[in-house]
N, C-alpha and C positions, 0 to 999 in steps of 0.2 A: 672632117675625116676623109671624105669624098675625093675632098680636093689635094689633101696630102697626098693620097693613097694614090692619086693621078701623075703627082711629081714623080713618087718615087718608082712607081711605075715606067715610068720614063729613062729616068736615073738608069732605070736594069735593064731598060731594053738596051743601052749605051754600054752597061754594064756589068754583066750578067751576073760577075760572081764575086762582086762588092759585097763581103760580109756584112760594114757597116751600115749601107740602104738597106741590104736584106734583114738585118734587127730590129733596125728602124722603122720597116715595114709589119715588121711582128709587133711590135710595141704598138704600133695607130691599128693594129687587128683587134690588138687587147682591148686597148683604151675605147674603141667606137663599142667593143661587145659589152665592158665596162658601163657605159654610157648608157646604153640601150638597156643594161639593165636595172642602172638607177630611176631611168625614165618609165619602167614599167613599173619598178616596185613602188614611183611613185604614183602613178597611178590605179596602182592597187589597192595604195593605202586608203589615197582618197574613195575610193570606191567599195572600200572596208566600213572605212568612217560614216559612210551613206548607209551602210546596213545596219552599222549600229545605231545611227540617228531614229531610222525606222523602226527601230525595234526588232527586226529581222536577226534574233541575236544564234538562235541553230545555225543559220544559212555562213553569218559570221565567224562562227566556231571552228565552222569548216573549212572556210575559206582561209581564213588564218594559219590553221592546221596546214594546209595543203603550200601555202607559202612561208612556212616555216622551215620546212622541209626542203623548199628550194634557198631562204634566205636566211640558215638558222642562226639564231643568237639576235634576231633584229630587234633591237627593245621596243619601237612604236608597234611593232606587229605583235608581239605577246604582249604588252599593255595591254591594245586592242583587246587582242582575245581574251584575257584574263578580265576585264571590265564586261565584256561581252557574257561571260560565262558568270559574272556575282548578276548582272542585270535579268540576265534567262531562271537564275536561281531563285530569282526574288521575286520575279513575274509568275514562276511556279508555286512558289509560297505564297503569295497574295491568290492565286487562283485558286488554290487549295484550303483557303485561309473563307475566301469569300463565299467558295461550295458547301463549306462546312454552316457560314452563317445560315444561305438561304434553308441549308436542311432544317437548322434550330429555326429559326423561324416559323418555320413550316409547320412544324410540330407542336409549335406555341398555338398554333392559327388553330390546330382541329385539336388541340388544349390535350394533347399528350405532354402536360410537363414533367413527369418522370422519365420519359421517352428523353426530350430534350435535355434535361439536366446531366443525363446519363454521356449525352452524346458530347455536351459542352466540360464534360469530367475527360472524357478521352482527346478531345480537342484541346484543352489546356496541358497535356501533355507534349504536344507538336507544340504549340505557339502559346507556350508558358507567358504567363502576363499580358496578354493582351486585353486592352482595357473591351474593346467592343464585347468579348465574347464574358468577359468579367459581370459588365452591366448586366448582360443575358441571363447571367446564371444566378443573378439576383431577381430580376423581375421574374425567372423562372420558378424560383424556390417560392417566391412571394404567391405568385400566380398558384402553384401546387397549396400550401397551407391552405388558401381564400377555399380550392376547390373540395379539400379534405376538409375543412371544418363544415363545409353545408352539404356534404354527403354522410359528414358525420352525423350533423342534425338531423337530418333528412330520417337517416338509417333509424336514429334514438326514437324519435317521433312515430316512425313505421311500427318499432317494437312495441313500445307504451299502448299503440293503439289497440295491437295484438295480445298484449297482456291485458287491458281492459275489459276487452272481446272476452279471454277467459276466465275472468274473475266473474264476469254476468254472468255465463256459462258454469260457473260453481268449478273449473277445472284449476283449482289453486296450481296443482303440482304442473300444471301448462305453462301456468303464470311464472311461475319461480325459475321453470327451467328455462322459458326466455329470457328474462331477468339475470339471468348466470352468465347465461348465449352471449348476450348485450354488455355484460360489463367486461366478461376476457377482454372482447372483441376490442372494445372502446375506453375501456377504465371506468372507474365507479363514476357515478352520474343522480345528481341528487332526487331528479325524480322518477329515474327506474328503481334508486334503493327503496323510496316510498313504498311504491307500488308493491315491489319485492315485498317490504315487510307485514304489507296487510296481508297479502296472496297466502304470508306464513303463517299470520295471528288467524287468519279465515278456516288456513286445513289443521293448524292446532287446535282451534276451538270446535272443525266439523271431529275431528280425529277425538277429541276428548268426550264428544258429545256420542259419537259412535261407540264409545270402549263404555261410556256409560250407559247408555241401551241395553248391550249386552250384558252388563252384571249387570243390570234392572231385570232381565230376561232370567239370570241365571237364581237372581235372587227367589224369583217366581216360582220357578221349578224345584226350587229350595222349598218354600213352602209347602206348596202342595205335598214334598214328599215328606214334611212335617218337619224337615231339620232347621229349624227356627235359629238353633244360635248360629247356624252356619249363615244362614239369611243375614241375618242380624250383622256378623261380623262383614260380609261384604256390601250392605248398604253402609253400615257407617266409615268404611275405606272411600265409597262414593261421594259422602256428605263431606267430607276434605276438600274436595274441589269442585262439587256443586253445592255450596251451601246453601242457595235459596231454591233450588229444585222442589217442588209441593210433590214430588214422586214420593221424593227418599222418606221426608216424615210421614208420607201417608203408607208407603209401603213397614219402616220401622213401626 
């Protein structure tokens, strides 16, 4: 171009107002500015290509952006950028992908797996099927059961011991009502219902044994104030369900 543009320069100093050099001199203006800009966009490209090799895919986005506008419709430069922007998408997804694991993790570690399950339920919303966080929410659920059945034991056991405790202590109604406490909580359990049912045969039979006292008592005062059938009639409603009591026939 240098050296055209030197000719024709020439040409017009001889010539001033030669239309055809003077064209001709606009054409090699075009064509060098022409030139010079294929030579930058080519090296811009390459130097697009380097940021995207790097992973530098924002710095790329922009870059693109800003030479699109000077060279729009250039299809290796919206490639670029468009590769550029699924590559930045997916590095955001994986990062977001992989914050998410360390959290379940984590949560595994100090054995909050309700915590974690919870968090791996909202995570499969964002990155539906993903096998790693699949696995997770298996050994999660697995890991929760393991922990709930031996706090369940744990609990069962604590109870039993506490109902025992009040069965020695004659506190049947203590008994029962943990026994109640314990099976909402947990569902029936064959040796809380045990335990239950003696605590009940204990304050039925102290219960039975109390209501017989008292008409033993009642029967007495009956006596003395001489109303013998009336005695009579409530020791033998007694002998119904104390049959071997040595009171009742001693008293009848």
């Amino acid at each position: 171009f240098a050296e055209s543009l030197a000719i024709l320069d020439k040409q017009l100093e001889t010539a001033p107002n030669d239309s055809s050099v003077q064209r001709l001199r606009e054409r090699v203006m075009e064509e060098r500015k022409d030139h010079a800009k294929r030579i930058r966009l080519h090296h811009e490209h390459q130097a697009l290509k380097k940021l995207v090799s790097d992973a530098n895919y924002k710095e790329a986005i922009q870059r693109a952006n800003t030479l699109l506008d000077e060279f729009p419709g250039e299809f290796e430069l919206t490639q670029l950028r468009d590769f550029a922007r699924s590559q930045q998408e997916l590095a955001e997804y994986n990062k977001k992908l992989e914050s998410k694991i360390r959290e379940v993790r984590a949560l595994m570690e100090k054995s909050d797996f309700k915590q974690a399950i919870a968090e791996i339920e909202k995570a499969l919303t964002a990155f539906a099927g993903n096998a790693e966080l699949l696995e997770l929410q298996k050994a999660a659920a697995a890991k929760k059961k393991e922990l709930d059945d031996r706090e369940k034991k744990e609990y069962i056991e604590k109870q039993l011991r506490a109902m025992k405790v009040a069965l020695e202590h004659e506190d049947f109604t203590g008994a029962i009502d943990l026994g109640q406490k314990t099976r909402v909580l947990v569902g029936d359990n064959k040796d809380v219902t045990q335990v239950m049912h003696r605590a009940e045969r204990e304050k039925e039979l102290r219960d039975r044994n109390k209501e017989a006292t008292d008409q033993f008592k009642t029967a007495i005062f009956r006596i003395d104030e001489g109303k013998f059938d009336e005695a009579q009639k409530i020791l033998e409603d007694v002998q119904k369900t104390h049959i071997f009591d040595p009171r009742v026939h001693k008293l009848l």
